[in-house]
Phi, psi and omega in degrees: 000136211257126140336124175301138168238108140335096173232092202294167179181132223282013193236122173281322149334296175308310187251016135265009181264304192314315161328310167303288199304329171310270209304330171300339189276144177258003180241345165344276161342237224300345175280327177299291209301323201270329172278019174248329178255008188211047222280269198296020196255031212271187186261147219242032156210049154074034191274157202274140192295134195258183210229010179236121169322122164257052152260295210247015110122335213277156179245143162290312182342332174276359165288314179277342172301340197246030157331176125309108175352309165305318187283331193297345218263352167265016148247036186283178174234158215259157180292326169268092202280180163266121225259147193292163195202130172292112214271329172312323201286345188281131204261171172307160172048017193260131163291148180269328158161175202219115160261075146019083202314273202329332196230359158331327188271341147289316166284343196275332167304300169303323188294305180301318155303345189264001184236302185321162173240028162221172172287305194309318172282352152284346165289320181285324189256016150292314165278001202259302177289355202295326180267040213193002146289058178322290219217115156315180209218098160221182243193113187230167190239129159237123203254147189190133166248177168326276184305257167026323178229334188247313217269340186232174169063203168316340206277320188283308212302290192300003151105013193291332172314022190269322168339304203268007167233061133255106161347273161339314193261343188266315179327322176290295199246345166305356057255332185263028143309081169312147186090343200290317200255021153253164191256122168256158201225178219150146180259175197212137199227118185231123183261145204224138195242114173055239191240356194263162157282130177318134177282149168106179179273124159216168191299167158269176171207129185239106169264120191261123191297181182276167166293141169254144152191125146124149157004285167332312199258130149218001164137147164323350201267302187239034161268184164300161175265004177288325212267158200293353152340312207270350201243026157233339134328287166308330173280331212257333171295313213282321183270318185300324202096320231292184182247111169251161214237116155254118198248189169280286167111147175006121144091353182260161137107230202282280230270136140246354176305312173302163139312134153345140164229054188266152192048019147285123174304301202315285179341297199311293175308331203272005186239359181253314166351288182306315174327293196275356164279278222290314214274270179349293193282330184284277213336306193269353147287314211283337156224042144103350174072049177264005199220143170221163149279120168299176147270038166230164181211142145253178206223122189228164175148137205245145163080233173308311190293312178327309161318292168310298198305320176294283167298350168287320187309277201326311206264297179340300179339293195259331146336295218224335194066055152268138199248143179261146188273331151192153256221112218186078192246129172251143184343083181267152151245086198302325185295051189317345173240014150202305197283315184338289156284004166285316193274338187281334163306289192297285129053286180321272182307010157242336166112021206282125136083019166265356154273012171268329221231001199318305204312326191308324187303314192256004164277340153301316190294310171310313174327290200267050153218084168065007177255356175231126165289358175275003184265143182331323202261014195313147190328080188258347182085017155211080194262198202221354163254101217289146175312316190298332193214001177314272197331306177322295230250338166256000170268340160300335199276305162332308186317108161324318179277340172289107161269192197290312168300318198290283164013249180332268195345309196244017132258049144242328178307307188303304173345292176290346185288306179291277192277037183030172196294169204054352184288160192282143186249176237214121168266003167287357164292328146262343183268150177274144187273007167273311153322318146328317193264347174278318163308329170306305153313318182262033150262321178287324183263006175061043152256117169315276166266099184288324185274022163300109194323326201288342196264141184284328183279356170302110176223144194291148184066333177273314189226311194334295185300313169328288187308326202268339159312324180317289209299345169310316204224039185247094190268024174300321194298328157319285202303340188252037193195005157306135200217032176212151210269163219181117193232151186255140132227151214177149190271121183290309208288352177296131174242002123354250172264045210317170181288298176341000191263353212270074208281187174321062197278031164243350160270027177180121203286001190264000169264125165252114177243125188248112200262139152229180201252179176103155161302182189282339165299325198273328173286328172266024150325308168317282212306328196285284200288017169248000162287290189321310179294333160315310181328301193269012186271174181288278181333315183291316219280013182247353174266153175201100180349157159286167160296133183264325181273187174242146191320178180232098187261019160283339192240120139227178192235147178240110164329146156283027158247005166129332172305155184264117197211129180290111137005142180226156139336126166272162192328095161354322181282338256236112183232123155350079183296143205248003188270310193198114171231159194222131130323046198304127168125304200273112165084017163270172198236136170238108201285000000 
């Protein structure tokens, strides 16, 4: 049974006609699930979107045909449709392209007929957005490590190292922070009043991508501008105002030298931090400290960005004191200490999503083998990657040339070797088998937590460091200790990322779980279109950040919604960025 998708609008007709045709469609569900997973695979020379499901070949069109009247001339297609852009070729501090307030409303349509990968969903979220094309857009790649914005240079002179006798921020960014003195990179969507950056404070919004791996994936900054990385930072600029932040996270983007950081808490701050330090202080120089980055953010993301998501909130919060307004995470897997690496076991040894996913054995298997000294097992003699094949198995992860399928090959290829064809297959071909058999056993005994000091196979010297790395990067206790509204959504039916992953939402009133139905692609399909609507609600599009600077009452400027907002001081934090400086607005290119 298919889920209602809420789509407000000032037309009422309009969106219980849009309603209908969702539900009447039978392929929704499977339209979601390729755009969450084949998001960035849409065709890159802006041909108009078909109306035939590409798993099952059948066409729609007569679904979209018996539209509301009103809804066809918004699949029209455009004679300059919109054109797609490779993001690599775009340097650290170089803008990415200027959407215009006067012609937003065209491009964000065209964007939409060119990306989605069915016509009905590009109708809906055109209708879904029609009143709500706010604020021109324009969209920089931004690179910054720690040292950089805070520890050196302009960042010191101006005092910013005061940063660092906040605890919280030196763990992230301090010197014993892996990762503090590389630039990490990200895209940054700054919403513009006319040819200006919108006046006044406003909050952030930060969206944490999905897992990258292989050639294809490699983070927002330098994917297509087609994938789906890319395109909520924009709507979320465009209706909100707000200033959004996609970063790369560890080992992605720009940087490719660190380690991977995947599903490490730390990694997620310490590569977003700088981002959001850097985005803050150009804002508030470039105009003059008439635009501020506010201290609030809300935070969307799904699966690994699930994770990321959760975790960006809690520590930006006690970092920076940004406080979130609200919280927004899909099927993440925060027990990282107990169901997380249970299930990927058990998971295995029924053969459940593993010709799709094999490779996730060895972005795991690398974190917790010996590559970030900051993880607990850091050379402890218990890494999770067995001796016999760790090289192997991380020069695949490395191959520049490899995609996620290149991946999967060639740990089935390794598979038949050792244990010849047809055979069942075994992750202890890649994984150490002592570390297998001790989770595999407390899986068998029905133990939740294998790393409980209490459970006899938790033995000191074997497992121990291993368990306290799990526990390192295990975020139920945010989450069931959280004092900010924090909405969960996730699938009993995900065999992924299982619902085990979930925590307690009745010991803590500021958590909401929001259940869909489907596997993990097709539920967070779902989860996404309760993101959109958030966007476009009364509650988001109504907020308004305290003021970060103190007014200027010589100046003031008029929002583009109508509101008035005063020129500020600049910032106490505010330093010359040594990385760039721009005009926003002047001598940009519009795509």
């Amino acid at each position: 049974m298919l889920a209602v998708v809420v789509l407000p609008s000032k037309n009422n007709d309009i969106t219980k006609d849009v309603i209908s045709a969702v539900q009447k469609s039978r392929s929704l569900q499977t339209m979601l699930k390729n755009w969450v997973q084949l998001g960035d695979t849409v065709a890159s020379d802006g041909s108009e979107s078909s109306a035939t499901d590409i798993n099952t070949g059948i066409d729609h069109t007569d679904t979209i045909t018996h539209l509301h009247p009103s809804l066809l001339p918004l699949h029209s297609h455009f004679q300059s449709p919109f054109a797609t852009r490779n993001l690599e070729t775009v340097p650290c501090g170089g803008i990415v392209v200027t959407y215009p307030q006067e012609t937003i409303a065209e491009t964000f349509d065209a964007y939409a007929d060119v990306t989605m990968p069915d016509a009905l969903t590009a109708i809906i979220l055109k209708t879904l957005f029609a009143n709500n094309k706010t604020y021109g857009v324009q969209i920089m790649k931004v690179c910054a490590s720690c040292d950089s914005v805070v520890a050196a240079g302009a960042g010191a002179a101006a005092g910013a190292q005061d940063l660092y006798d906040n605890p919280s921020f030196d763990h992230y960014c301090g010197e014993n922070a892996y990762g503090h003195n590389l630039e990490h990179s990200g895209l940054v969507y700054l919403p513009l009043v006319g040819n200006d950056v919108r006046p006044g404070t406003m909050p952030g919004y930060v969206y944490s991508r999905p897992t990258k791996v292989g050639k294809l994936d490699q983070g927002p900054s330098v994917d297509l501008d087609t994938s789906l990385d890319y395109v909520f930072g924009l709507m979320a600029t465009m209706a909100m105002g707000t200033i959004s932040f996609a970063p790369d996270f560890m080992g992605h983007g720009v940087e490719t030298t660190a380690e991977k950081g995947y599903l490490l808490r730390d990694t997620y701050l310490t590569s977003s931090l700088p981002l959001w330090l850097w985005v803050s202080n150009f804002v508030s120089e470039s105009t003059d400290s008439r635009s501020a980055l506010g201290d609030t953010a809300f935070y969307v993301g799904a699966s690994e960005g699930g994770y990321a998501t959760v975790a960006l909130a809690e520590g930006f919060r006690t970092a920076l004191g940004v406080e979130p307004v609200y919280t927004f995470a899909s099927a993440g897997p925060y027990r990282m200490g107990t169901a997380t690496l249970m299930d990927t076991i058990i998971n295995t040894d029924a053969g459940v999503d593993f010709d799709r996913h094999a490779y996730i054995a060895i972005l795991l298997g690398s974190v917790y083998s010996s590559s970030n000294p900051n993880a607990a097992n850091y050379g402890q003699g218990q890494d999770l990657l067995n001796d016999e094949n760790r090289e192997l198995a991380l020069s695949w992860l490395n191959n520049p040339d490899f995609s996620k399928e290149d991946i999967n090959a060639e740990i089935f290829a390794l598979h038949e070797r050792i244990n010849g064809v047809d055979t069942v297959y075994r992750i202890e071909d890649l994984w150490n088998p002592i570390i297998v058999n001790f989770l595999r056993d407390a899986s068998a005994a029905g133990v939740e937590d294998p790393c409980n000091p209490d459970y006899e196979g938790y033995i000191v010297g074997e497992n121990d460091k291993f368990c306290e790395a799990l526990k390192q990067n295990d975020l139920i206790d945010v989450l069931e200790k959280a004092n900010y509204d924090i909405e969960l959504c996730h699938s009993p039916g995900d065999t992924l990322v299982t619902y085990s992953n979930m925590p307690d939402v009745s010991v803590n009133a500021f958590l909401t779980a929001n259940i869909k139905a489907g596997g993990h692609e097709e539920s967070i399909g779902f989860c996404f279109f309760d993101v959109f609507g958030d966007i476009v609600s009364e509650k988001f599009l109504s907020f308004v950040p305290e003021p970060k600077h103190k007014s200027d009452p010589d100046s003031g400027s008029n929002d583009a919604r109508g509101g008035t907002s005063n020129s500020a001081h600049i910032s106490s934090l505010s330093f010359t960025s040594t990385v760039f400086v721009i005009a926003v607005g002047l001598g940009s290119s519009f795509v």
